[in-house]
C-alpha positions in Angstrom: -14.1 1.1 -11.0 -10.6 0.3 -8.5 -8.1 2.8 -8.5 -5.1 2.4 -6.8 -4.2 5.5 -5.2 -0.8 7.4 -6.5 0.5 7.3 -3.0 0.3 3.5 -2.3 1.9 2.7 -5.1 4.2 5.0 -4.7 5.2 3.9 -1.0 5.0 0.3 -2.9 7.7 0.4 -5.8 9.9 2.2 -3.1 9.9 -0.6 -1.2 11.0 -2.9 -3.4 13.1 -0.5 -5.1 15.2 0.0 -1.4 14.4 -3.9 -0.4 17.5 -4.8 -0.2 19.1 -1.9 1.5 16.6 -1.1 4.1 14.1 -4.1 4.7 12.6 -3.9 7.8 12.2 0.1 7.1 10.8 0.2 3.9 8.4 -3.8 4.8 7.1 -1.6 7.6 6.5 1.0 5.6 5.0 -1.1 2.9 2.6 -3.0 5.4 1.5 0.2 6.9 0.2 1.6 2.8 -1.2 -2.0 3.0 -2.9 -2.2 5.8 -4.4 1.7 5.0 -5.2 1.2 1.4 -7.1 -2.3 2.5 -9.3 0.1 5.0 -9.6 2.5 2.4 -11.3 -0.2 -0.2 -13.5 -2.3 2.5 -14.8 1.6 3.1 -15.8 1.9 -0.9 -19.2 1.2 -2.4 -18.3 -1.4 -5.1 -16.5 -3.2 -1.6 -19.6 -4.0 0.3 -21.2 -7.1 0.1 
């Protein structure tokens, strides 16, 4: 099964929630949660090839 963990999508809908107040911030922030949840699934057993 893929889960999506709480906090990813958490840091996710802030992001677009603040977008246009604080986008650089929160497109950091965003690519950060990205870049971790993406290490986080090529790590899981249903991701290796």
């Amino acid at each position: 099964s893929y889960e999506q963990s709480p906090r990813f999508m958490e840091a996710y809908n802030d992001s677009l929630e603040n977008e246009t107040m604080d986008m650089g911030n929160g497109e950091n922030q965003l690519r950060e949660d990205l870049a971790e949840a993406m290490l986080e699934t090529s790590n899981a057993p249903n991701r290796v090839p």
